[in-house]
C-alpha positions in Angstrom: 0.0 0.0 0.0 1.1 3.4 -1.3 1.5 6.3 1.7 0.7 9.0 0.1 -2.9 9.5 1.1 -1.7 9.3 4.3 1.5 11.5 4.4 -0.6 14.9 4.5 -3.0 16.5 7.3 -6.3 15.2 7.3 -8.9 18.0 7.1 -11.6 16.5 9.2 -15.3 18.2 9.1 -16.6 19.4 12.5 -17.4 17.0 14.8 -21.0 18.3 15.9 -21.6 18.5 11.6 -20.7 14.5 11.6 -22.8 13.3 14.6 -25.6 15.5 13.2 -25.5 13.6 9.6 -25.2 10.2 11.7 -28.2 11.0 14.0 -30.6 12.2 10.9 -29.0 8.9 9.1 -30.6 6.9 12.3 -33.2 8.2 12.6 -34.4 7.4 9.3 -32.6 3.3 9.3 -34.9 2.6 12.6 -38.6 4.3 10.7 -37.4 1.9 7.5 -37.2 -1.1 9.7 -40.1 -0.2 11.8 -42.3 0.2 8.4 -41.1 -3.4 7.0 -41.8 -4.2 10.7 -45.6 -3.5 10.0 -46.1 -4.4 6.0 -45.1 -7.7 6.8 -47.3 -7.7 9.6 -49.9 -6.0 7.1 -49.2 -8.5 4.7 -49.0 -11.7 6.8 -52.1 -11.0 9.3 -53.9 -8.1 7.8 -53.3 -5.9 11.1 -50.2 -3.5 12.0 -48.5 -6.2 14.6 -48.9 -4.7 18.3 -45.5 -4.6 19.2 -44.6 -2.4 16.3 -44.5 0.1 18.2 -42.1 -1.3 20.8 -40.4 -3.2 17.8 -39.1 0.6 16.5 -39.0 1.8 20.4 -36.1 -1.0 21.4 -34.1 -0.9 17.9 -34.5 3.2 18.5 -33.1 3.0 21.8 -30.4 0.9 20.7 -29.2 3.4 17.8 -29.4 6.3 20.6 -27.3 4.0 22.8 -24.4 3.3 20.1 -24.7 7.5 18.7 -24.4 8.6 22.2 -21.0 6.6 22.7 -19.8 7.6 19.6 -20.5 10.9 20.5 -18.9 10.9 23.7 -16.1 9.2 22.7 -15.1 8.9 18.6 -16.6 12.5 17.5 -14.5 12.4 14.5 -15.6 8.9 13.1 -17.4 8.4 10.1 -20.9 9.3 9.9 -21.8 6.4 8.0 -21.0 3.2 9.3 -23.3 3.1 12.4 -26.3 4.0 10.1 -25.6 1.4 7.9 -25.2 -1.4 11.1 -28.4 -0.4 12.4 -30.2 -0.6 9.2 -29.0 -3.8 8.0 -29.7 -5.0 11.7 -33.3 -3.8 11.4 -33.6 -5.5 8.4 -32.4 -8.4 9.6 -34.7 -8.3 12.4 -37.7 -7.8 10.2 -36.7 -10.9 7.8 -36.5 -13.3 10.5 -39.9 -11.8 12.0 -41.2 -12.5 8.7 -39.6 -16.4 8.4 -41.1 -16.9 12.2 -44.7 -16.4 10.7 -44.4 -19.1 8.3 -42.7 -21.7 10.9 -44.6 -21.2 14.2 -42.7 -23.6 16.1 -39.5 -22.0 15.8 -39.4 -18.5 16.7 -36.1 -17.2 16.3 -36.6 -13.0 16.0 -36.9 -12.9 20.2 -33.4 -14.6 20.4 -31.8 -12.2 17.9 -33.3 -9.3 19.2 -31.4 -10.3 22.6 -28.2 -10.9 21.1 -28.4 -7.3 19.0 -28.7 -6.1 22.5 -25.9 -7.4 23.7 -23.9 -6.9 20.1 -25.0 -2.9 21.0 -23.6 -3.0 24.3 -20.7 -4.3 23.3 -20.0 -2.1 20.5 -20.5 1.0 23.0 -18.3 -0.9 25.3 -15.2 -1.2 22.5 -16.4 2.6 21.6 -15.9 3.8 25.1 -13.3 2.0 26.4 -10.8 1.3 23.6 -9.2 5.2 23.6 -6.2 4.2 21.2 -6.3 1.2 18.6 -2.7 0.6 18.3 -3.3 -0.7 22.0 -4.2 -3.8 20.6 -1.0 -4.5 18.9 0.2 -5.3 22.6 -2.2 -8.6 22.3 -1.0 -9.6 19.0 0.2 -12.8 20.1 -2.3 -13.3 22.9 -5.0 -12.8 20.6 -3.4 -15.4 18.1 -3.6 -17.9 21.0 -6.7 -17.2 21.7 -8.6 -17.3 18.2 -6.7 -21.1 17.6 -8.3 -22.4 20.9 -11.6 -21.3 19.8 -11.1 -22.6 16.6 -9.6 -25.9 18.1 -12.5 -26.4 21.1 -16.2 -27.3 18.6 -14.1 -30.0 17.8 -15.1 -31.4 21.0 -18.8 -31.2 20.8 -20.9 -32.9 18.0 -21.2 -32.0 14.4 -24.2 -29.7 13.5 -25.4 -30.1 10.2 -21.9 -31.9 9.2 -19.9 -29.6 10.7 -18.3 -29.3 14.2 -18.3 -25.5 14.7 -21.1 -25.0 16.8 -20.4 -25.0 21.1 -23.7 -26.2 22.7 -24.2 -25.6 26.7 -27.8 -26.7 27.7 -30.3 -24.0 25.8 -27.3 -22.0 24.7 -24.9 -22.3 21.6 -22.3 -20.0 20.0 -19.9 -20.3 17.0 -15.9 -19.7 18.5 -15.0 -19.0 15.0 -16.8 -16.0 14.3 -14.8 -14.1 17.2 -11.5 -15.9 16.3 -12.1 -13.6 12.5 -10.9 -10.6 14.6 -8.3 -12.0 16.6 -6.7 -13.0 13.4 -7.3 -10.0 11.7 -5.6 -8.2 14.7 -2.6 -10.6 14.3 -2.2 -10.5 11.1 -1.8 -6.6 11.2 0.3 -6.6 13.7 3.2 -9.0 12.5 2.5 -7.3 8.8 3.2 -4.0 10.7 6.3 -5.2 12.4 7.8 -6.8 9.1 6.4 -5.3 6.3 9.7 -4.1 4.9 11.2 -7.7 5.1 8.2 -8.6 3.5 8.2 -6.4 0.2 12.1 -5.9 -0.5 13.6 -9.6 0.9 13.7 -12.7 -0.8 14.3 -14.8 -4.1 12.8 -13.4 -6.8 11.0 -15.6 -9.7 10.1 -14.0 -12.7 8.5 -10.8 -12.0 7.2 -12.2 -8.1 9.2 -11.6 -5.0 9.2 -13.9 -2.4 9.9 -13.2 1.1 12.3 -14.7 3.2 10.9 -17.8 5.0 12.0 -16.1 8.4 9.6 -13.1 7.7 6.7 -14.9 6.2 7.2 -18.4 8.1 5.3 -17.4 11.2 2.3 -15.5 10.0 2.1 -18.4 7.2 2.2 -21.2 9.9 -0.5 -19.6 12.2 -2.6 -19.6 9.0 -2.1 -23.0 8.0 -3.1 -24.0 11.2 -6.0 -22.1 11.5 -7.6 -23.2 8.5 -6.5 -27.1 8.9 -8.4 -26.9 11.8 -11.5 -25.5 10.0 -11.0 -28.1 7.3 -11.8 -31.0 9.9 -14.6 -28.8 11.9 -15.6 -29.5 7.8 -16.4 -25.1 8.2 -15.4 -24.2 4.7 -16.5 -21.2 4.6 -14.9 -19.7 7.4 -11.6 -21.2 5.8 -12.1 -19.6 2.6 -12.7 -16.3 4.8 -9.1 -16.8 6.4 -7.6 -17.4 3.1 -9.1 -14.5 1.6 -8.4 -12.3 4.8 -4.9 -13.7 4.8 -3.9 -12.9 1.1 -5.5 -9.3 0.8 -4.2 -8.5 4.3 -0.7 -10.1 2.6 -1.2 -7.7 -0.6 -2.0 -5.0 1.4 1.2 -4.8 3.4 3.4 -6.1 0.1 2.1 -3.9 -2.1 2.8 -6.7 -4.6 -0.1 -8.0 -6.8 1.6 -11.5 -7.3 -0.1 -12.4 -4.1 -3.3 -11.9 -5.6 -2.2 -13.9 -8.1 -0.4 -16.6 -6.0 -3.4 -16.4 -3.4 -5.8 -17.3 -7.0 -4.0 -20.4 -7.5 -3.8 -21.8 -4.4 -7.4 -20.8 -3.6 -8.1 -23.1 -7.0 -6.1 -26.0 -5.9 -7.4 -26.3 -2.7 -11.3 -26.0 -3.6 -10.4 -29.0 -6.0 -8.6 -31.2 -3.6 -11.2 -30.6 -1.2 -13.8 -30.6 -3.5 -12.9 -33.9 -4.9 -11.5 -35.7 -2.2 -14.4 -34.5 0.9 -17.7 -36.0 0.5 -19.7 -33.4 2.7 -17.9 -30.4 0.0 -18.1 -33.0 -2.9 -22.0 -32.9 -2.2 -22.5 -29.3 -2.4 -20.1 -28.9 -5.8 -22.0 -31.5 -7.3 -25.6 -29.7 -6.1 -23.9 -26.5 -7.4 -23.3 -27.9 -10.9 -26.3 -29.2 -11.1 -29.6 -27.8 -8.8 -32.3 -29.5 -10.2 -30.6 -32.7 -9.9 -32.7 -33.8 -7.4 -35.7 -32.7 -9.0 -35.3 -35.0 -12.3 -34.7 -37.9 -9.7 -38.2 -37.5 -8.1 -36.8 -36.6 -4.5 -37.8 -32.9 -4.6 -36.2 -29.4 -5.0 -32.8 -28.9 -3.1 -32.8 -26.0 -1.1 -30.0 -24.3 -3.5 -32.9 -25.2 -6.5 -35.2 -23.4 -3.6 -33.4 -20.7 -3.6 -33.3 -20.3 -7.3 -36.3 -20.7 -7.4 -37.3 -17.9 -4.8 -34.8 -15.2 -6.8 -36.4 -15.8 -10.0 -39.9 -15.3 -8.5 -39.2 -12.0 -6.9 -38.5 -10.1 -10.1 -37.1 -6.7 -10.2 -39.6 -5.4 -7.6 -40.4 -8.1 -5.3 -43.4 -10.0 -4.3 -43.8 -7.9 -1.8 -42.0 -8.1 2.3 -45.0 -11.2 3.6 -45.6 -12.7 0.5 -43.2 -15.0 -0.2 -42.6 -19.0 0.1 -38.8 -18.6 1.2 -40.0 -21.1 3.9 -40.0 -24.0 1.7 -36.1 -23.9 1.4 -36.6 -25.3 5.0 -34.5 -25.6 8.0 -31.5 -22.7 6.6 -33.7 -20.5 5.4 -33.1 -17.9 8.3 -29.6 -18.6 8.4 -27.4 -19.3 5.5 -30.3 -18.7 2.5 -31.8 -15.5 4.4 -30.5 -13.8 1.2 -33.5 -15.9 -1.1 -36.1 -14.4 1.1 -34.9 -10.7 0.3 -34.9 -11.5 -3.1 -38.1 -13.0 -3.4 -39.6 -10.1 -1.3 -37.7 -7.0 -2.4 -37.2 -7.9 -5.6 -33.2 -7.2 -7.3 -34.5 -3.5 -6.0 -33.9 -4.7 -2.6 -30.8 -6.8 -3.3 -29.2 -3.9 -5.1 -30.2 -2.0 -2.3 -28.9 -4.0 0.4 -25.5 -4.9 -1.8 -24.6 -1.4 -1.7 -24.9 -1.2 1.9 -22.6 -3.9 2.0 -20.2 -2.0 -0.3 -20.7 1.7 1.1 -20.0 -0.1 4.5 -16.8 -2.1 3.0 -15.4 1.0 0.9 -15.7 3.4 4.3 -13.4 1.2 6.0 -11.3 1.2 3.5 -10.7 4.7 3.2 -10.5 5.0 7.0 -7.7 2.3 6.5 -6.0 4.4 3.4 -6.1 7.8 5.5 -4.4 6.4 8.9 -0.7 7.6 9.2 0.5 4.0 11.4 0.9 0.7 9.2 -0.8 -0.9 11.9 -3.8 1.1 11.9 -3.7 0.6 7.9 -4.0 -2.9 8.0 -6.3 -3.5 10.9 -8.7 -1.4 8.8 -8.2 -3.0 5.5 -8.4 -6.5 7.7 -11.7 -5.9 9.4 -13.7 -4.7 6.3 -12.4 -7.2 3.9 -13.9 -9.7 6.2 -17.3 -8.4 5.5 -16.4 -8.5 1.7 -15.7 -11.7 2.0 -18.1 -12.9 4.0 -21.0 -11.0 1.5 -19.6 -12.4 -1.6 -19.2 -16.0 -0.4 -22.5 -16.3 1.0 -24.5 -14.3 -1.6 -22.3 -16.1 -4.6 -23.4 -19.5 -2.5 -27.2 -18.8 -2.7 -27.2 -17.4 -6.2 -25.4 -20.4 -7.6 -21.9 -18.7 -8.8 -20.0 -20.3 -6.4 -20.4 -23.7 -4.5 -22.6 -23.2 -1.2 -20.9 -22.6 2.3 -21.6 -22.6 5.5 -22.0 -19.2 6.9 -24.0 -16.1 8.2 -24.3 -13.1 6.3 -24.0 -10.1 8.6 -26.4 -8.3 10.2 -28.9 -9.9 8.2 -28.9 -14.2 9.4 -29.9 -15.8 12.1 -26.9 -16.4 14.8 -25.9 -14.6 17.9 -22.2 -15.4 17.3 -22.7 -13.3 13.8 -24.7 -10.4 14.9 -22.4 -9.9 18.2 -19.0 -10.2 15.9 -19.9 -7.6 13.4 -21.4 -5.0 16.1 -17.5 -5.6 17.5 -16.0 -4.8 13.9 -17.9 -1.6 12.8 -17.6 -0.4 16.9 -13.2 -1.3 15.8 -14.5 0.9 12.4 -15.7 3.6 14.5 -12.5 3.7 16.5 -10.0 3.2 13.7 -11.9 6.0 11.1 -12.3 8.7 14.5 -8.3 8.3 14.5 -8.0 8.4 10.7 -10.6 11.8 10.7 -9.0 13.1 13.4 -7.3 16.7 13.4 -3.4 16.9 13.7 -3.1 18.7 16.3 -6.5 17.3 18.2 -4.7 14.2 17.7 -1.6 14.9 19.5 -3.6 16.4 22.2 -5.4 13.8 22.7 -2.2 11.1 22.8 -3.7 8.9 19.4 -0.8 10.5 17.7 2.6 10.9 18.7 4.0 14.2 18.2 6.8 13.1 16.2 4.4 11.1 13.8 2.9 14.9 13.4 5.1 16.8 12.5 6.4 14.1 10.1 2.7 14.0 8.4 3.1 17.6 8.4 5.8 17.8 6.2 
């Protein structure tokens, strides 16, 4: 990554101008959810639901609860990126509400709702309490420990749907790996930080790609094989894929060499074909993915990737409507991994442009908070944390849409799954943190100790 965005003063707006945009942005995410809130309750039952009220009461408290930390605490941040979180949690909220009325027996929108609370809570806690980001470079190797033994301990419990990364305690269960995606993340800056020199200008080079020494890239490499190894027996392929992904654009990032892209291409290819090929539970899915309506020429019934087709092509460019739908008949993942067909089916490739560039607007803002911060660290932990959402968005929609072979996962904000909604509050609250930094004024900055004088008067120049 080039410095040059980052070598002159940032000219931040006012702070009171920023929190203003962000409030009025609130303000109108919680009346959108609130009014899919009622039309699917319109829709479904003919009758505005009676909680609607206290449906856009709670999710408004909760928007006034993250504002006023960010307020307090990261004036300078980004107007934009709690907005988005909010909406796409409300929306979220609203689709699952909607998936409960067509399955009775499993109510699922009470359970998120609680763990958006506590997603919120911690978000304002990370906002409050976390003063300085490059504080976390301090737990580099403690957080590295930390994200393999929660990768390492679903092994333990029993598989859930053919995969072992679920931990189940009486009524409760949470996914490890989802909070082990930021652990890395903060890892993987950190050691890219501390070496990124050795990195880009050490090494053998072949043809026009220059490889690193094996004592600056061993480490982080090994940590990374290990990491998705383990994931490759817990049979979670999708959270491997994410580490790969995280791993070579965190890699590219620091490198400024486009051969990893490249390199990271291959490999990528090589291992979805040994795995692929050689894994029945993967083999399944590639064989469903080349051919959806396998099932249905056999006499056994749509698959739920046919389903989902299915659902897409019915919603049209406008939707049938948020309510009116069949989504349900994709059956037990259809608030989890397939949440995506019911938006599709219901809002039409309106909605799903719509929500898309959430996704990106959200991505693209951390981004730029990542290309504006003067410390490598900073950089990368940016970069890091919002490629993960990238990732995560175009594995899961490319999954349900049939580009790509199906994987397990959650996509965020939106799916079912505590672990999900919780880890993603934690990234945009890191978001917050790193683009209040990045926005920051020089010499606010060095007043308030986020940037060392020094590193000032160097930007300054």
């Amino acid at each position: 990554m080039t410095a040059t965005p980052a070598d002159a003063p940032v000219s931040a707006p006012s702070p009171t101008k920023g929190r203003g945009v962000e409030f009025s942005l609130l303000i109108g995410a919680v009346l959108i959810a609130t009014y899919g809130y009622v039309g699917v309750g319109v829709a479904r039952n003919g009758a505005v639901p009676p909680d609607a009220a206290g449906y856009g009461a709670g999710l408004g408290l909760l928007a006034l609860l993250a504002h006023s930390a960010v307020r307090l605490r990261a004036p300078h941040a980004d107007p934009l990126l709690l907005p988005i979180a909010v909406l796409l949690n409300g929306i979220g909220l609203v689709l699952i509400y909607r998936l409960d009325l067509g399955t009775p027996d499993d109510r699922a929108a009470p359970a998120q709702l609680i763990w958006s609370t506590l997603g919120v809570a911690l978000f304002a806690a990370v906002v409050v309490l976390l003063r300085d980001h490059r504080a976390l470079q301090r737990y580099a190797y403690l957080s590295v420990a930390a994200a393999l033994v929660l990768m390492v301990v679903p092994i333990l419990f029993p598989a859930v749907n053919g995969a072992r990364i679920w931990i189940r305690i009486g009524g409760l269960s949470f996914q490890p790996g989802e909070f082990a995606k930021i652990l890395l993340a903060v890892f993987f800056a950190t050691y890219l930080a501390a070496n990124q020199s050795a990195l880009a200008h050490t090494g053998r080079r072949i043809w026009r790609l220059q490889l690193p020494t094996g004592r600056a890239l061993g480490p982080i490499a090994a940590i990374w094989l290990i990491s998705v190894v383990v994931l490759v027996l817990e049979r979670d392929l999708g959270t491997s894929l994410l580490f790969f992904g995280l791993f070579v654009i965190m890699l590219y990032v620091a490198t400024d060499r486009t051969g990893w892209i490249a390199v990271g291409l291959l490999l990528a290819a090589v291992g979805a074909f040994a795995v692929g090929t050689l894994e029945p539970h993967v083999h399944g899915r590639v064989q469903d993915w080349l051919d959806p309506y396998a099932s249905i020429e056999a006499g056994q019934g749509p698959s739920q990737l046919a389903q989902s087709l299915f659902a897409f092509a019915a919603g049209g460019v406008l939707g049938a409507g948020l309510g009116a739908g069949h989504s349900t008949l994709i059956g037990f993942a259809a608030k989890s991994d397939f949440i995506l067909a019911t938006a599709g089916e219901e809002l039409g490739l309106a909605g799903l442009t719509a929500l898309f560039l959430l996704y990106a607007l959200l991505v693209a803002r951390g981004y730029h908070a990542g290309l504006v911060l003067r410390d490598p660290f900073g950089r990368l932990l940016a970069v890091g944390l919002a490629a993960i959402i990238a990732v995560q968005v175009f594995v899961i929609a490319g999954g349900v849409t049939g580009l790509i072979p199906l994987t397990g996962m959650a996509m965020p904000f939106l799916a079912q799954g505590g672990s999900s909604v919780v880890t993603n509050w934690i990234i945009v609250a890191l978001l917050i943190r790193l683009s209040d930094s990045a926005r920051t004024p020089l010499p606010a900055a060095v007043e308030a100790g986020v940037i060392a004088p020094q590193t000032a008067r160097e930007g300054a120049q």
